[in-house]
C-alpha positions as CSV (number, residue, x, y, z in Angstrom):
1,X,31.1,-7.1,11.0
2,X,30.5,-8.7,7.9
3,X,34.0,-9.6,6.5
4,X,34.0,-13.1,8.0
5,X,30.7,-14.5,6.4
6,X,31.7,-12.6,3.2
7,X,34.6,-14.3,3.0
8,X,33.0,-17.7,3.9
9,X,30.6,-17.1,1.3
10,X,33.2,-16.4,-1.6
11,X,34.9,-20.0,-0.8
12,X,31.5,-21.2,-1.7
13,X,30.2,-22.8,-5.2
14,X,28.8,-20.2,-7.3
15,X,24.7,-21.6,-6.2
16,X,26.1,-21.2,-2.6
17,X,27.3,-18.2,-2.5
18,X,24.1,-16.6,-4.3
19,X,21.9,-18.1,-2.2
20,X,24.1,-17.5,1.3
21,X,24.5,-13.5,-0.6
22,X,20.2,-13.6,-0.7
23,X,20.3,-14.4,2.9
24,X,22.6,-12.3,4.3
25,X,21.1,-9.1,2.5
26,X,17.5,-9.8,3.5
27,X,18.9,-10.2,6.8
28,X,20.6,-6.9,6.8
29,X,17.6,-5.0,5.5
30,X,15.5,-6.2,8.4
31,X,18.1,-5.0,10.9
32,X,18.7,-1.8,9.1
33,X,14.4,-1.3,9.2
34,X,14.7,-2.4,12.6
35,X,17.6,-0.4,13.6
36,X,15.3,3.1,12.2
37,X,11.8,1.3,13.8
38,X,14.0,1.8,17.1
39,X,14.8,5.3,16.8
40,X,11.4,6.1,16.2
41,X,10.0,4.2,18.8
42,X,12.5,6.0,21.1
43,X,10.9,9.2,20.0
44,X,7.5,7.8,20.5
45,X,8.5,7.2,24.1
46,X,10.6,9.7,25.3
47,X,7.9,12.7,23.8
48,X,5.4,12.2,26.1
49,X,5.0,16.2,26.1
50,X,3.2,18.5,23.0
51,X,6.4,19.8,21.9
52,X,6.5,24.1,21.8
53,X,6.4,24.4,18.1
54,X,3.0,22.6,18.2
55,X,1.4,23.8,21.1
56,X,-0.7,25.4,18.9
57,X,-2.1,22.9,16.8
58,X,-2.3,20.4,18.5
59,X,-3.9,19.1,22.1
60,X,-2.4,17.1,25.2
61,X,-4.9,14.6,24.7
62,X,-5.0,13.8,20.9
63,X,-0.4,14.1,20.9
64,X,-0.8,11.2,24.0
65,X,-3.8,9.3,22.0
66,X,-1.4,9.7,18.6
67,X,1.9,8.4,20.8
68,X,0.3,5.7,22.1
69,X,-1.2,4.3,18.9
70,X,2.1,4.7,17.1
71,X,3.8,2.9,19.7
72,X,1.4,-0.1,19.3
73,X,1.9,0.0,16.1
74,X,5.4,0.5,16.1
75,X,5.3,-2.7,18.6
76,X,3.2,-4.9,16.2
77,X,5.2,-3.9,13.4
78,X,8.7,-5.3,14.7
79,X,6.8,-8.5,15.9
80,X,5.2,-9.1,13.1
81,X,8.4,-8.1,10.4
82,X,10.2,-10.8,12.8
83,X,8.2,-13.6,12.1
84,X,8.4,-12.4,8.6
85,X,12.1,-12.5,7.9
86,X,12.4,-15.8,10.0
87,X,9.3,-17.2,8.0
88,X,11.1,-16.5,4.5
89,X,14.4,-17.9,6.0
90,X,12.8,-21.4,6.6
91,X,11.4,-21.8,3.4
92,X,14.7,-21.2,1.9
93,X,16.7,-23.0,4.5
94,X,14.2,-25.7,4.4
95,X,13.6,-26.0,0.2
96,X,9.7,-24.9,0.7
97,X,9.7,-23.2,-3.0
98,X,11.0,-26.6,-4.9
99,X,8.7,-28.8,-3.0
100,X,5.7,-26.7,-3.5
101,X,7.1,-26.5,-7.2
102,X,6.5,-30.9,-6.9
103,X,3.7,-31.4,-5.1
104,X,2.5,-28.8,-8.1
105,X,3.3,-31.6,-10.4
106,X,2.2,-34.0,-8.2
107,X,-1.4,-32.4,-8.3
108,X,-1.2,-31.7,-11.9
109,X,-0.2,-34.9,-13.1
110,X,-2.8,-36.8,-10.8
111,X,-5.4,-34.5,-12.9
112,X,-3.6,-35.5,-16.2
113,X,-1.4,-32.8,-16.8
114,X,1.8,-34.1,-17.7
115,X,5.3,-31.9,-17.2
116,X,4.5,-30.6,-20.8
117,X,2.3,-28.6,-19.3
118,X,4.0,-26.3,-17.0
119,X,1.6,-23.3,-17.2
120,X,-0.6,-25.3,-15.6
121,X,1.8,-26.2,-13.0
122,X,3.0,-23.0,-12.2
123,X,-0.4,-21.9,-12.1
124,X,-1.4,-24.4,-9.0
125,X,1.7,-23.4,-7.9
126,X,0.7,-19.5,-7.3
127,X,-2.2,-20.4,-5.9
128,X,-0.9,-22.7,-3.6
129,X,1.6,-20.2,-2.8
130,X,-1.0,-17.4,-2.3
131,X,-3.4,-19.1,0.1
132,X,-0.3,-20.3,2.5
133,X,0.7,-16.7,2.3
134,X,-3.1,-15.6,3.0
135,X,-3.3,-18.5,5.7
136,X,0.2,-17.2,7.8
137,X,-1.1,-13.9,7.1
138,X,-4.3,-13.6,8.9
139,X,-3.3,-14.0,12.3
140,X,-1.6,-11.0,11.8
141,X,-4.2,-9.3,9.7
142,X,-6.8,-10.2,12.7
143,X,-4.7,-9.0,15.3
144,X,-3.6,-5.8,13.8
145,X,-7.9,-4.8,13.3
146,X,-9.5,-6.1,16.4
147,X,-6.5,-5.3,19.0
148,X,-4.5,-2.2,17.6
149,X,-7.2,-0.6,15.2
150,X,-10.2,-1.5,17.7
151,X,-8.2,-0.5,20.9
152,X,-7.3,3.1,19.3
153,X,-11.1,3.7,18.4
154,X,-10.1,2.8,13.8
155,X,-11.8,-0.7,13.6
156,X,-14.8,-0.5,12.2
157,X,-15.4,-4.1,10.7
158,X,-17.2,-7.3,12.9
159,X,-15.1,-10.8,12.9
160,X,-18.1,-11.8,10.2
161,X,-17.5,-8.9,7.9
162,X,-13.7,-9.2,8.3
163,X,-13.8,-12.7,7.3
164,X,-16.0,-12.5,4.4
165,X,-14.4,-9.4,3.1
166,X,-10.6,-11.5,3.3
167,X,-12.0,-14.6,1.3
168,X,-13.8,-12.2,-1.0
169,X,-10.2,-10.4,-2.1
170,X,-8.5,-13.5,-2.0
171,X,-11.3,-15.1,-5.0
172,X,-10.7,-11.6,-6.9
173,X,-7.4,-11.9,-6.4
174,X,-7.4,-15.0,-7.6
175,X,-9.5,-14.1,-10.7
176,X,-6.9,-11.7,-12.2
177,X,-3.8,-13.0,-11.1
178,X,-3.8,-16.0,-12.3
179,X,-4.8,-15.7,-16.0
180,X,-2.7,-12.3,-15.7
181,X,0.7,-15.0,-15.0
182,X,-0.8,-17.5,-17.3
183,X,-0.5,-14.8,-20.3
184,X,2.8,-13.7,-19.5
185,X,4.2,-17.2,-18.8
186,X,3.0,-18.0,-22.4
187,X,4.6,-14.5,-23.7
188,X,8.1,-15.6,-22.2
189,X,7.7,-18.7,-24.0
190,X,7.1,-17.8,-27.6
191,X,8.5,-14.1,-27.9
192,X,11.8,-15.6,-28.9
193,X,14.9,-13.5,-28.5
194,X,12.8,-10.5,-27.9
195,X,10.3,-11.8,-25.5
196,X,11.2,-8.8,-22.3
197,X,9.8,-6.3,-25.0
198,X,6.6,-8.1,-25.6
199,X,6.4,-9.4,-21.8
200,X,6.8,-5.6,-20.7
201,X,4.3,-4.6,-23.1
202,X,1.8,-6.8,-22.0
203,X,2.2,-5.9,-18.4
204,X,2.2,-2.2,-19.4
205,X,-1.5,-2.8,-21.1
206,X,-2.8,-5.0,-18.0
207,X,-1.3,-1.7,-15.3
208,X,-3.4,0.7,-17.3
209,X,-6.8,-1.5,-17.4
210,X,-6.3,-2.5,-14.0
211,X,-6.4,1.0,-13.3
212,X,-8.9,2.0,-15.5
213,X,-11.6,-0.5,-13.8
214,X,-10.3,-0.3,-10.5
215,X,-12.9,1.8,-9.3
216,X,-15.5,1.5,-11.5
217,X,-15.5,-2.7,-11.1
218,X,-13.1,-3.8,-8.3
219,X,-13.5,-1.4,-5.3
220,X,-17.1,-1.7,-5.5
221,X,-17.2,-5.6,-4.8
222,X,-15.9,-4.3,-1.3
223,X,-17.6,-0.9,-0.9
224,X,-20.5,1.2,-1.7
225,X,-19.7,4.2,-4.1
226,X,-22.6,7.0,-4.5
227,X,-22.6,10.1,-6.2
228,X,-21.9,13.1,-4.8
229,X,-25.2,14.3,-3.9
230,X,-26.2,17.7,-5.3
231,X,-24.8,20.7,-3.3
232,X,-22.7,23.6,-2.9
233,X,-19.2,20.7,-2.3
234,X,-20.3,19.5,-5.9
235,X,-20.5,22.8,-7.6
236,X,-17.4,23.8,-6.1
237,X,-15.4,20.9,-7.4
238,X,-16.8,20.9,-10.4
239,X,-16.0,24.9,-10.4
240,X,-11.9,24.4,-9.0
241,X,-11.6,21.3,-11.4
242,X,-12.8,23.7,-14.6
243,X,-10.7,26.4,-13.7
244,X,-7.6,24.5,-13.6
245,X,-8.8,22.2,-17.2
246,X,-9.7,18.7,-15.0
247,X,-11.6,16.7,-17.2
248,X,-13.7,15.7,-14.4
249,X,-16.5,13.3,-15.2
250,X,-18.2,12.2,-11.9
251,X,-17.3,12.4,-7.9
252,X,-18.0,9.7,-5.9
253,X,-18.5,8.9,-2.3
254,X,-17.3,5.8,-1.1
255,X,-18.2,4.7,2.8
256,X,-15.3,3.8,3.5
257,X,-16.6,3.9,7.8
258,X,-17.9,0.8,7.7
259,X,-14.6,-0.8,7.9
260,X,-12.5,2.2,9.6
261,X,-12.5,5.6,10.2
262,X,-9.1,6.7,8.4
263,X,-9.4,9.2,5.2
264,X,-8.8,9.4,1.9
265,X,-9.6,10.8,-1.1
266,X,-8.1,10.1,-4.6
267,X,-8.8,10.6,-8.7
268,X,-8.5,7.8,-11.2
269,X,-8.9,7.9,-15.2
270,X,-7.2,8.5,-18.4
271,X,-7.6,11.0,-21.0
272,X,-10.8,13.2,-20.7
273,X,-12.3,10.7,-18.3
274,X,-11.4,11.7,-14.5
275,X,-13.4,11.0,-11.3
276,X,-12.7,12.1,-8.0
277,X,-13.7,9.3,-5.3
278,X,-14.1,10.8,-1.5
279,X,-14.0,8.7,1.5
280,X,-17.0,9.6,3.7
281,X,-14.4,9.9,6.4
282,X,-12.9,13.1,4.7
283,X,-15.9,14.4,4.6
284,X,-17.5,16.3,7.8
285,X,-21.4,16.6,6.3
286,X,-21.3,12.9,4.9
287,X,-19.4,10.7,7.6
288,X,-21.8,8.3,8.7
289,X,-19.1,8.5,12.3
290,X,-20.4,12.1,12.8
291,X,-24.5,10.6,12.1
292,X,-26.5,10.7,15.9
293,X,-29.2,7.7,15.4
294,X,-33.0,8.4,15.8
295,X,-33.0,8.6,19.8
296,X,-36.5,6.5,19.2
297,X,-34.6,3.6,17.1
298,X,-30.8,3.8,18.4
299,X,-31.4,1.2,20.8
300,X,-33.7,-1.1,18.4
301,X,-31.9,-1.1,15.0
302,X,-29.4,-3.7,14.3
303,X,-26.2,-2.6,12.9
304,X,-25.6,-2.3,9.4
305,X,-23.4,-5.1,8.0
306,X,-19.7,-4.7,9.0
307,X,-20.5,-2.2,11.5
308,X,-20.2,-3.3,15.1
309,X,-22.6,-2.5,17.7
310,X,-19.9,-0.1,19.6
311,X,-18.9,1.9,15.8
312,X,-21.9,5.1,16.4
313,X,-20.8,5.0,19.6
314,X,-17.1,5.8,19.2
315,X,-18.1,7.9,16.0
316,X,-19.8,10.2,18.6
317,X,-16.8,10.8,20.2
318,X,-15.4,13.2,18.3
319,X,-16.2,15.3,15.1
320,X,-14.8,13.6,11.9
321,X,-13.3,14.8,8.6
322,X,-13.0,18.0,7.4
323,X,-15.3,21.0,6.5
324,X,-16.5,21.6,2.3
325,X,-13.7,24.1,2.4
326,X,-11.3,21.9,3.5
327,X,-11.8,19.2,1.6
328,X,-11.4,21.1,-1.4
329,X,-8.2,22.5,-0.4
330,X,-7.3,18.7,0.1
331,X,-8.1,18.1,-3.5
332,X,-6.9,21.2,-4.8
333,X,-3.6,19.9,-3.4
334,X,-4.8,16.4,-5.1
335,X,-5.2,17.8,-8.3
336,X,-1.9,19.7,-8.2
337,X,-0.4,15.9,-8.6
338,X,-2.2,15.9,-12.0
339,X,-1.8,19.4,-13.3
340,X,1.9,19.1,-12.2
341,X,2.3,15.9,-14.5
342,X,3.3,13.8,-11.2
343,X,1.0,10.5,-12.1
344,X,2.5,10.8,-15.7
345,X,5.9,11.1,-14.0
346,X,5.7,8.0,-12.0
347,X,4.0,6.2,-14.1
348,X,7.0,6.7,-16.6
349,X,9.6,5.5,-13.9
350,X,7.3,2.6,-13.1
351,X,7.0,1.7,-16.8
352,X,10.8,2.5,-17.5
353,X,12.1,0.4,-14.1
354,X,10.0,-2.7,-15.8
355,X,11.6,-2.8,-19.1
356,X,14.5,-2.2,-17.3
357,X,13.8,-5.3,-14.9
358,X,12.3,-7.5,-17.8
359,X,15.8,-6.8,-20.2
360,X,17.4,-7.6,-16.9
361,X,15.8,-11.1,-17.1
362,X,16.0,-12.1,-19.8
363,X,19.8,-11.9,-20.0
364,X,19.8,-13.6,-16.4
365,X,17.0,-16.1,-17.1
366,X,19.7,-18.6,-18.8
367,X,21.9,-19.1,-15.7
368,X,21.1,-22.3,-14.1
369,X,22.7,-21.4,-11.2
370,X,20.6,-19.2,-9.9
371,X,18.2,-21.8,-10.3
372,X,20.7,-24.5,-8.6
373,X,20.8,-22.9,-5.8
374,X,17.3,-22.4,-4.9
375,X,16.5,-26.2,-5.0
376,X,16.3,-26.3,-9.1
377,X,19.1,-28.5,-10.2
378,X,17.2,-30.2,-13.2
379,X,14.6,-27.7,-13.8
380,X,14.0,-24.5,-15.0
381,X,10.5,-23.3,-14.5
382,X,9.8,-19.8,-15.7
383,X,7.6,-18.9,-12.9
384,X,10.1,-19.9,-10.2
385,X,12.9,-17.7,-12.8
386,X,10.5,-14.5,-12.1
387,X,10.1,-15.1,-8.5
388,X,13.9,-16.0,-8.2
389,X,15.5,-13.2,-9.9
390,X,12.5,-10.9,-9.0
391,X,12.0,-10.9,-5.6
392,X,15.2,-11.9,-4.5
393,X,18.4,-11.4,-7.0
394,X,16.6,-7.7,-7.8
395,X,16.8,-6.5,-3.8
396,X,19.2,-4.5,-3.7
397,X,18.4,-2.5,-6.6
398,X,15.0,-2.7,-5.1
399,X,15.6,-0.9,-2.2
400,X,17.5,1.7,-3.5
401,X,15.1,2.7,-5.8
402,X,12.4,2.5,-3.4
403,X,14.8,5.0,-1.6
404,X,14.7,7.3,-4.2
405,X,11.0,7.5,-4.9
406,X,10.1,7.9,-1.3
407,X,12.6,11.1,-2.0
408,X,11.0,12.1,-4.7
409,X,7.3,11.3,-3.4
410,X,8.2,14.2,-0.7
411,X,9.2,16.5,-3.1
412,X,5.9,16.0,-5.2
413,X,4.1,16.7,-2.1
414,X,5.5,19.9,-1.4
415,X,4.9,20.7,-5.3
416,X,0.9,19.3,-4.6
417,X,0.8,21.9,-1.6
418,X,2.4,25.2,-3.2
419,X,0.0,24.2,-6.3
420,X,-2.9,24.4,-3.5
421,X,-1.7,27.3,-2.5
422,X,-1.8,29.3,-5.7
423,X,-5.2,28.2,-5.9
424,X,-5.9,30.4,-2.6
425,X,-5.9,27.5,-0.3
426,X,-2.9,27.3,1.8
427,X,-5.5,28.9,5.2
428,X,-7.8,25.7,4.5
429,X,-5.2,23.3,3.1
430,X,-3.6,24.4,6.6
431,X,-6.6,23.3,9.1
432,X,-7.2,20.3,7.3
433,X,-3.7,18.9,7.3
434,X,-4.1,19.1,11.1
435,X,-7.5,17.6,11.3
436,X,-6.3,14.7,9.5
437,X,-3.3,14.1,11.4
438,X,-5.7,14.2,14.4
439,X,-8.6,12.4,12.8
440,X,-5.8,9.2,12.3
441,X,-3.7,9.9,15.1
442,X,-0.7,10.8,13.4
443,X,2.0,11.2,15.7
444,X,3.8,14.5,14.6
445,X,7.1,13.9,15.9
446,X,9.7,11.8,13.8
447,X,13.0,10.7,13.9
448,X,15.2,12.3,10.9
449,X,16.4,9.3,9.9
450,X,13.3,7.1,10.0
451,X,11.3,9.9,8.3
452,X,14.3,10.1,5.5
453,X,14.0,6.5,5.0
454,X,10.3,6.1,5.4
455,X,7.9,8.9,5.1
456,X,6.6,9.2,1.2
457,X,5.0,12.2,2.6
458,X,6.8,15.3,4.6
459,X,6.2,15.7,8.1
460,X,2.9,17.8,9.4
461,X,5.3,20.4,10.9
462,X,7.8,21.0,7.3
463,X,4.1,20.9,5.3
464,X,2.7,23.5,7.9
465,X,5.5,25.7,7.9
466,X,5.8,25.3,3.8
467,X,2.3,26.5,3.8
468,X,2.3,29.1,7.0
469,X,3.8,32.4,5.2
470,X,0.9,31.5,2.7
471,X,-2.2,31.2,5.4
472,X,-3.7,34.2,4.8
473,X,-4.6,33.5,1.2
């Protein structure tokens, strides 16, 4: 199928051919994804019946409620990956990246930065980037919350909340991107021969603060974190994370219902500084979804901001999150990540992939054809070397490895839930794996091959029957 437009592409200039090669493989990685998003929307359409296997654990109503929302999204997905993959191919068809590059220079010079000073011109340049990528973005964005999400019962947000909440990640986005870029532009420039050791360095540094803050300073400019009040959940936790050596410091609750009622539930630290953070959607006693209003007041009380008049309405509907025993077989299987050295683990591929990448660059970084034939014939900005060789030269490798550590994301999940297990929670770890897949309407039914490709965790059935010899624990 291919021969003919590889063998165009060889008689081709050396810039021609790399930039007709970056085409045709983005090209054939959204047909292969859309190829897989068809099987699986076959599946979605043609199991319109609780299979045998799960007549057990599952209802006719929630498996028809979980099919149709997966087909909607399924639906929105293709439409919006379309636009996508045609949007990228215009810009590159079209030279958008070099003309943003000079109405950069344009700007800067105008504010009396001369082409000396191209931090400062790659700098408007993200930016620019960045809001036109916000801009395109937010159709989608808006469709995706107040059609599919508020159609299937999720959306918890009002078009005021949403809005404010975008611009307010954009601005913090903004706030560490750009001086994060301006530091390693300036790293690449004096580091000398050596400059991918220092530039990995630096980024290595800026992962681990990031992560270290991210919950103590970052999430909470979007979302109210409490302490765990006082209570048998808390001595529990505190109890399973003491047996098992977690340096737990503090557990959180985080209302995470004012925007939607998926779950969640994670840890974050380093050293002898853990917390636990718990999404008041996991959590049956605390889910503001599973709250009845004063019968006196219901009518009279405005809703609270981001929550839409309809949001204690639809929580009523059904019973969210899980019981306290649940939820701790949900972070007992959490915890297994940690006692079984899985964050360590990936974040030494992570770490190792980017040295790998930067060493990668910085041999590639001298070819001006790979500049030439993205629009760059007399320039060589840094920035537009990163993005180039990046985003695009990098894809294949990209998607392989992505490959591999969705692989080996499964098998750390089956590793999570035997750890559970041994802690005497496979019975609980059990229930609550269903009540989450029902909670977010996960359709339980997968093609092999989309699931192979796709699913970083197993499907419900392989986890349940991984943990049902064990259920009596």
């Amino acid at each position: 199928m291919w021969a003919p437009l590889l063998d165009a592409l060889w008689a081709l200039p050396l810039e021609k051919r790399i930039f007709g090669a970056v085409l045709l493989f983005s090209w054939t990685v959204y047909l292969w994804e859309t190829f897989l998003a068809q099987r699986q929307r076959r599946v979605y359409r043609t199991t319109t019946h609780v299979p045998k296997e799960l007549g057990q654990i599952m209802d006719s109503e929630t498996f028809e409620k979980s099919r149709l929302y997966q087909l909607d999204k399924s639906t929105f997905s293709f439409w919006s990956g379309l636009y996508s993959e045609t949007e990228g191919t215009v810009i590159l068809l079209f030279g958008g990246i070099p003309y943003l590059w000079n109405f950069s220079g344009v700007f800067c010079r105008r504010a009396g930065f001369g082409p000396e000073y191209e931090i400062t011109q790659s700098l408007v340049f993200l930016f620019l980037a960045t809001l036109f990528s916000a801009l395109t973005g937010l159709p989608w964005s808006l469709y995706n919350t107040f059609v599919i999400e508020e159609k299937h019962g999720f959306n918890q947000q009002t078009l005021g909340f949403f809005m404010k909440d975008a611009i307010k990640k954009f601005v913090v986005t903004q706030c560490i991107l750009l001086p994060v870029t301006s530091l390693l532009l300036y790293i690449i420039k004096i580091g000398g021969d050596y400059f991918f050791i220092y530039a990995w360095l630096f980024t290595l540094v800026v992962s681990l603060v990031l992560v270290t803050i991210y919950a103590d300073y970052i999430a909470p400019l979007f979302d109210k974190f409490i302490p765990l009040p006082e209570g048998t959940l808390k001595e529990e936790i505190e109890v399973m994370a003491k047996n098992i050596d977690f340096p737990l410091t503090k557990v959180y609750v985080v209302e995470g219902s004012k925007r939607s009622s998926h779950s969640n539930a994670y840890f974050y630290g380093f050293f002898k500084n853990k917390r636990i953070v718990l999404f008041d959607t996991l959590l049956e006693e605390y889910s503001m979804l599973n709250k009845e209003p004063p019968e006196e007041s219901s009518s009279e009380s405005p809703p609270q901001e981001g929550e839409s008049p309809e949001t204690k309405a639809k929580g009523r509907n059904k019973k969210q999150g899980c019981k306290n025993e649940e939820v701790l077989a949900v972070l007992g299987h959490e915890l297994g990540h940690w006692k079984l050295g899985h964050t360590v683990k990936n974040i030494v591929i992570s770490q190792m992939n980017s040295f790998l990448c930067f060493f990668l660059f910085a041999i590639l970084i001298g070819q001006k054809e790979l500049f030439a034939a993205f629009g760059f014939y007399d320039t060589q900005p840094t920035l537009i070397g990163l993005m180039i060789i990046f985003q695009f030269i990098f894809s294949p490798y990209n998607e392989v490895l992505s490959f591999c550590l969705t692989v080996l994301s499964r098998r750390f999940e089956f590793q999570a839930d035997a750890f559970a297990k041994k802690l005497g929670k496979a019975k609980d770890l059990y229930s609550a794996l269903i009540k989450l897949n029902k909670d977010n309407l996960g359709f339980p039914v997968s093609d092999w091959l989309f699931s192979m490709w796709h699913y970083s965790h197993p499907p419900l059935l392989e986890r349940l029957q991984a943990l049902q010899d064990s259920k009596q624990d």
